[in-house]
N, C-alpha and C positions, 0 to 999 in steps of 0.2 A: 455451405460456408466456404470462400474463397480463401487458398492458403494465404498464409503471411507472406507481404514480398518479401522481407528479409529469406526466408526459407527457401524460396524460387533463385533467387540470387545464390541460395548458398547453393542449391541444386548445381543452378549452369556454371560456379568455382568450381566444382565436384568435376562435372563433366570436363572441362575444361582442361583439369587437371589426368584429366584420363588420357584425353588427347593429348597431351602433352609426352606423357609416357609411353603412349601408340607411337606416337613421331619419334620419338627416342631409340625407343625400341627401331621402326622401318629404318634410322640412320645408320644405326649400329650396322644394322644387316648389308647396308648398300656400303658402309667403308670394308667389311669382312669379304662380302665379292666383288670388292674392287667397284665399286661406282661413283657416282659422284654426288655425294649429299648437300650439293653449296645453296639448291633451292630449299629444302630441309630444313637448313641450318637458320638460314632467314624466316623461314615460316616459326621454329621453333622459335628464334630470339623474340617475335613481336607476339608467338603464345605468352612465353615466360612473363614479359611485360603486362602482359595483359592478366594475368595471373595475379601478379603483384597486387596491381588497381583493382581487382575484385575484393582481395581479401583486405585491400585497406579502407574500400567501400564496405564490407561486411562490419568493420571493427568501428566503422563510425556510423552504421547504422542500428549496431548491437549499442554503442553508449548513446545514441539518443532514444531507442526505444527504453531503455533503462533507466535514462536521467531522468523521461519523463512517465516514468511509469507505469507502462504501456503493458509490460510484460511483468510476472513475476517475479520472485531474486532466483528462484529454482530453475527458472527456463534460462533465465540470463548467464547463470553460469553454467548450464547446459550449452547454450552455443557459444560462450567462451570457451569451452574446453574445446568445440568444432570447430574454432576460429587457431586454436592452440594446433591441433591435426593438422589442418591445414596449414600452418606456417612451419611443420615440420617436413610436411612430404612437401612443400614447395624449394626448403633448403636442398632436400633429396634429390628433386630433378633438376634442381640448377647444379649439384654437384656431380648430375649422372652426367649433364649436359653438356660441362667441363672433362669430364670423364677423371675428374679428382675419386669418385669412387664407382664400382662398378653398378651394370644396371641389377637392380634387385629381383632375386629369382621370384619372386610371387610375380611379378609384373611378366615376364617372360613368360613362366606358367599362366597366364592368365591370357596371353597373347597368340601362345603358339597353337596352332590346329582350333583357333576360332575359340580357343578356354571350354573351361567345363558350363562357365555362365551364360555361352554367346552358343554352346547347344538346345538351352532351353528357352532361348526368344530373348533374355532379359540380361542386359550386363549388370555384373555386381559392383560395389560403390568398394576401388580398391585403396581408397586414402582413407577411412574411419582406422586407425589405430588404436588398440585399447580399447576397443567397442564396450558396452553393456551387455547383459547378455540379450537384452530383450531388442536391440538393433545388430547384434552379429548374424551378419549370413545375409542379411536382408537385399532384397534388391533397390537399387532409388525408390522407383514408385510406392514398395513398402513401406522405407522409411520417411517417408512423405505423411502416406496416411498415417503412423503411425504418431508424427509431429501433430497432423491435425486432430488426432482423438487428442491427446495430451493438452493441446489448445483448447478444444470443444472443453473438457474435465475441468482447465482453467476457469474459462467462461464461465460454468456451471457452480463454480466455486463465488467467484468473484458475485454471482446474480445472488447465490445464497446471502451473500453478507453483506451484499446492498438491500436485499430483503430484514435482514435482522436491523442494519444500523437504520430503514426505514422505521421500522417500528419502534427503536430506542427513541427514534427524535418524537414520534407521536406520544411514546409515553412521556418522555422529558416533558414537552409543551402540555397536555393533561397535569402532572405534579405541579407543573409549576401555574397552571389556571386557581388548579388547588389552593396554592399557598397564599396566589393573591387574595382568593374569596377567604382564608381565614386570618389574613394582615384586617382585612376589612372587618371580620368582625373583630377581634382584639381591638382596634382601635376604636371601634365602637363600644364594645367594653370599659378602654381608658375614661372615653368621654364622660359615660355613664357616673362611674365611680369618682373624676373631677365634678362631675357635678352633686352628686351624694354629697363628696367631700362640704363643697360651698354650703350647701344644706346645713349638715352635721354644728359647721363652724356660727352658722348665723342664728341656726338655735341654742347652741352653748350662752352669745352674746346674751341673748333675750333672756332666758334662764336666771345668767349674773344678774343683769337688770332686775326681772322681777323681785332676785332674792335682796340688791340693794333695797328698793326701794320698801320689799317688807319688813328688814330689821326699821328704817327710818318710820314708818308709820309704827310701828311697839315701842318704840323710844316713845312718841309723842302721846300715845295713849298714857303709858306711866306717868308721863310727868303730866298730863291733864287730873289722874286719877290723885296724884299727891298733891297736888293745888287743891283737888274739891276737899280733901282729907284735913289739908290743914287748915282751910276756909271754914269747913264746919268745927273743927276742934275751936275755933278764933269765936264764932259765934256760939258757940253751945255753953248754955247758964255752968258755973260752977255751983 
């Protein structure tokens, strides 16, 4: 997995910023025995500049990765807080630079007789202030790797819950095949039972009917029955 450029960039600010502090440092030295630091001095001012431009390249490559959510809010404000480091040891050596305040003995210690870190092959990262503990002491290259497990751990995070919200959509689109197939029958149901209904209503008619038409034919029986009644009482001998 290839590290993040953002990381690489912050790497060569880092460096940059070391060097910046080496040359600080060699100036100091050559005004204390008398020398002349005027090529120095020029080297340093177009480091400082250049310094600048990195870390306002990092702070608008940190808000696009983050506007477009590229990165975590954990990591984002993880290399804010490194963007933070950085614009305080950058006031640090513009002010060593000025010589408004003296040069800081970690840096001196760090310089003199090759350091204790430039004994063991590997220089240490001396602008982290306020480290963690799990990035204090580290050398760059470790806190390198260490950025890209935490990347990697993102990653693996981000695949898991594109895996889960995969499968949310699969089931959403299953419930919802579901519901159409039972709109389908309910409305098939409706139909059924408007049709019942029509049913029900056209045998009730027929029913009225029949029972009209039954009272009218016993009406007419009666009165045929008291016609023949009083017909024969009209003829029958007294």
């Amino acid at each position: 997995m290839s590290q993040d450029l953002w990381l690489q960039n912050y790497d060569a600010t880092c460096r940059l910023a070391q060097e910046i502090a080496e040359n600080i440092h060699e100036r100091n030295r050559q005004q204390r025995t008398g020398g002349n630091p005027a090529k120095i001095n020029m080297t340093l001012r177009a480091s400082l500049q250049k310094l600048k431009q990195n870390i306002a390249q990092l702070k608008e490559g940190l808000l696009r990765a983050s506007s477009s959510r590229r990165i975590m809010q954990s990591e984002a404000d993880r290399r804010q807080n490194l963007i933070d480091d950085l614009l305080t040891r950058e006031k640090q050596v513009n002010a060593t630079f000025k010589g408004d305040i003296a040069e800081p003995e970690p840096t001196r210690s760090t310089l003199m007789a090759g350091g204790a870190g430039a004994s063991g092959g590997v220089t240490a990262n001396p602008w982290l202030v306020n480290e963690s503990e799990e990035t204090r002491g580290l050398s760059f290259g470790e806190i390198k790797h260490h950025q890209q497990r935490i990347i990697e751990a993102q990653d693996a995070g981000l695949d898991a819950l594109a895996a889960v919200i995969s499968r949310q959509k699969i089931m959403g689109r299953e419930i919802g095949n579901e519901l159409e197939e039972q709109n389908e029958i309910i409305d098939d149901v409706a139909l059924l039972v408007d049709k019942t209904d029509d049913r029900i209503r056209n045998e009730t008619r027929r029913v009225k009917l029949v029972e009209t038409k039954s009272a009218s034919c016993g009406m007419l029986v009666v009165i045929v029955l008291l016609l023949i009644a009083i017909v024969v009482i009209a003829v029958w001998p007294v």
